[in-house]
N, C-alpha and C positions, 0 to 999 in steps of 0.2 A: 543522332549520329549513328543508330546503331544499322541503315543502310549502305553506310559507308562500306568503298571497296577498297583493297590494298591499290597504290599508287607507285608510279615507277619518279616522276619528278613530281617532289613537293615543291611549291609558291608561297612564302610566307611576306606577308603586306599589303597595304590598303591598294585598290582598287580606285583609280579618278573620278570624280567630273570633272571634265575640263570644260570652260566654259568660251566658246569661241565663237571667231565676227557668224557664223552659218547656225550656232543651236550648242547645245551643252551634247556633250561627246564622252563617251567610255574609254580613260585613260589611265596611264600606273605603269609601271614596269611589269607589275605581276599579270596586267594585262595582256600587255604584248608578248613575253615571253610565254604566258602559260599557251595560249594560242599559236605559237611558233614551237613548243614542245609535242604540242599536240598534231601541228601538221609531220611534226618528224614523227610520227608514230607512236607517240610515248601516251600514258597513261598518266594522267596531270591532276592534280589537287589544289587548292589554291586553299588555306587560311586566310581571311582578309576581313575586314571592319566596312561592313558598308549598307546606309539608310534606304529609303524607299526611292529615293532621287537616282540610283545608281543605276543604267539599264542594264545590269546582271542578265539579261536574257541573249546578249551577241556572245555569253559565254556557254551558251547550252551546251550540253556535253562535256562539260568538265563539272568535275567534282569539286563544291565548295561548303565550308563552312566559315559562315559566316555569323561574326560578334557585335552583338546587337547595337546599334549605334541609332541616337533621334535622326543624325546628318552625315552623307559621306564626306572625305575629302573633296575639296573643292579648289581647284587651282584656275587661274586663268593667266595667259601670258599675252603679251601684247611686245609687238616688234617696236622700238625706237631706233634713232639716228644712232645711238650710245649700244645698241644689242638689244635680249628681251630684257623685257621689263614684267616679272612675274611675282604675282599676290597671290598668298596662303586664304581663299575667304572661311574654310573650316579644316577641322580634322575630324577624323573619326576615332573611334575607341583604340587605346595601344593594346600590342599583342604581344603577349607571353606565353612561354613553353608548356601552361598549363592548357592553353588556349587551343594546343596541336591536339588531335585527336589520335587515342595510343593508337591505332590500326596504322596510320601513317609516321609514325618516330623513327621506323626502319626503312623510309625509300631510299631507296639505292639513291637519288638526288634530292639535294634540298639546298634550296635558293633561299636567301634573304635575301628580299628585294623592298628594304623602305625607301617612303619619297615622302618623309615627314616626321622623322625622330619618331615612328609610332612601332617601331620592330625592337623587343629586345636585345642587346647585342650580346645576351648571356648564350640567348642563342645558339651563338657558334661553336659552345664546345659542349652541345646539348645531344649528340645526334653522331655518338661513337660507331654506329656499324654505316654511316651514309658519308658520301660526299659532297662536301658542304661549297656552295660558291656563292659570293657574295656580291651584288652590287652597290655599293655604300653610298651611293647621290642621297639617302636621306638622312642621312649621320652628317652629311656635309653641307649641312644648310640652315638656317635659323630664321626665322620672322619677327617682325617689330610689331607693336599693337595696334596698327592697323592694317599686318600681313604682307607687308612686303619684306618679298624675301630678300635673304645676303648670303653669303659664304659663310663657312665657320671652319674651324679645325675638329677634325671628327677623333673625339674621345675616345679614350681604351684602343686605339686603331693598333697598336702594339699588340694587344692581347688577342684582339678579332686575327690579325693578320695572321698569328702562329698559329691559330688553330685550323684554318679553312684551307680548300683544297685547291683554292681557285678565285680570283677578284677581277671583276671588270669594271673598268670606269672611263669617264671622257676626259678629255683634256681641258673641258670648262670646269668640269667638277673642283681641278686641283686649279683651279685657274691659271695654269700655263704650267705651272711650279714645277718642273722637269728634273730638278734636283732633288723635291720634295718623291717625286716615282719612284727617282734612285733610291731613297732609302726603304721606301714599301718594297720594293721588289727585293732588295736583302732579307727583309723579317716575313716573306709567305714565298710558298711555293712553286705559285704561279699568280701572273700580273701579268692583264691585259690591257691596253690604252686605247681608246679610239677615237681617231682623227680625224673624222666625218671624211670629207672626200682625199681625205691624206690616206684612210684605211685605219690599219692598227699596227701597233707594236708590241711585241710579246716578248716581253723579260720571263726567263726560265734557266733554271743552273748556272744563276751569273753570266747566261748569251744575251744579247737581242736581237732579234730579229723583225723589219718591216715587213707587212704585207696589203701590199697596191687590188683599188679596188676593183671594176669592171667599170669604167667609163658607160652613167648612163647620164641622162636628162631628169637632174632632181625635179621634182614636185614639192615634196615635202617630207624632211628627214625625221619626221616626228615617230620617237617609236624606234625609230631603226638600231641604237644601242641595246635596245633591250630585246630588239630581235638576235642581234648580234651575242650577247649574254649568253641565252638560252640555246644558239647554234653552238656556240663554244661550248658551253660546260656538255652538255648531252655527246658532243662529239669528243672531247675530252674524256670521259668516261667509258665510253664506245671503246676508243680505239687505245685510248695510253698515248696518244701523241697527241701534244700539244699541241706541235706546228702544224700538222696537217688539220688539226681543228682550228683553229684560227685564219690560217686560207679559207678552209671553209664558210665560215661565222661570217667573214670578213667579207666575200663574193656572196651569199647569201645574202647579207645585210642590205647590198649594193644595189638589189632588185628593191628591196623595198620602200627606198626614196623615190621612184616611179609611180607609186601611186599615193593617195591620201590615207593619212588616219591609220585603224586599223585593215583599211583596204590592203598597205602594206605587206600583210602575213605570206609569208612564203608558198606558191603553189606546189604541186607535186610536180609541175615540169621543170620551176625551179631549182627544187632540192635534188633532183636528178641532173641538171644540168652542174648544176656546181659539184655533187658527188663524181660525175666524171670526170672535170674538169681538174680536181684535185688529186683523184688516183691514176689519170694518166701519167 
């Protein structure tokens, strides 16, 4: 660790293979997001747990440290008539605040990002001089013993919520529960919702406000929340305005249902296009 460099957004969580109908694929929310902090210009770290199976090389140029694991996370989803149908086949090692390397304790961002009950939620009130945003899809999820996954009610969410600076989630996460929103968006700061091609909704000082996408030609929305995450909180932090970060996140995001996978990631004509689009 002792090459490590200061970092401007931290990524804390496992890192995928997803395993689909074309070949096993580089997936996670710390995935996408670290890669979309990265095209905004930022300076990216990623904490994460992940084995020899993981192709950690479409991450080059980001800084990682990584806890030693025989296997990474391994998810595979499969479309049914009923929606996806998705199996936990492994986890990788959980991560603790011991886990962060001290050079990075103080970036100015830091994301929890689990997708398997493997991120500590002690976490979030670890990390007094940073601002903390959280995406909680892996607090809200549980597996049966032979991995398939369910919903769950995500624990301590009281406690995580008052401490952090910022939460983003989808509308399958809460599975629809819009009353259940209402009460998170009372106990944090800031709450963000995403609607896939509805866009988002951004509960802030007791407003709401919707924000409509850019009408394109899905491909594949895989990824695009967690592109959406790390547009938000980075602009969020930027700027001190929520709203105009969330337009942002929200038409950023919209570009990258247009391609596959991590193809997705935002270009530089994109992030310019929607930075205009937003400060006109």
């Amino acid at each position: 660790m002792s090459d490590l460099h200061p970092v401007d957004y931290l990524l804390i969580g496992h890192v995928a293979v997803d395993l689909t109908p074309t070949g096993k694929q580089l997936g996670g929310t710390v995935s996408y997001a670290a890669l979309t902090a990265k095209a905004l210009g930022l300076r990216v770290g990623i904490v994460t747990s992940a084995g020899e199976d993981a192709p950690l090389h479409i991450l080059n140029g980001l800084q990682i440290h990584n806890i030693p694991t025989g296997q990474s996370t391994v998810f595979e989803n499969v479309k049914t008539d009923h929606g996806r149908k998705q199996t936990l086949h492994h986890c990788a090692a959980p991560i603790r605040f011991e886990h962060v390397p001290e050079i990075w304790r103080d970036a100015p961002i830091v994301h929890l990002a689990p997708i398997a009950q493997e991120v500590d939620d002690a976490l979030a009130g670890r990390f007094p001089s940073s601002w903390v945003g959280v995406t909680p899809q892996g607090w809200m999820r549980a597996w049966d013993e032979k991995g398939s996954v369910f919903p769950k009610a995500w624990e301590n969410s009281e406690q995580v919520l008052g401490q952090v600076g910022g939460v983003v989630m989808s509308v399958e996460d809460i599975a629809r529960d819009l009353e259940h929103v209402e009460w998170m968006a009372h106990h944090t700061r800031l709450l963000c919702l995403t609607e896939g091609e509805q866009g988002s909704v951004l509960h802030w000082h007791g407003d709401r406000r919707r924000f409509r996408p850019i009408e394109v030609e899905e491909v594949d929305a895989t990824g695009a929340g967690d592109i959406f995450a790390a547009a938000f909180f980075a602009r969020c932090v930027r700027t001190r305005d929520p709203w105009e970060a969330a337009r942002f996140a929200t038409q950023l995001a919209s570009y990258s249902v247009t391609r596959v996978g991590l193809q997705g990631i935002p270009t530089p004509k994109e992030i310019e296009q929607c930075l205009m689009e937003v400060l006109s």
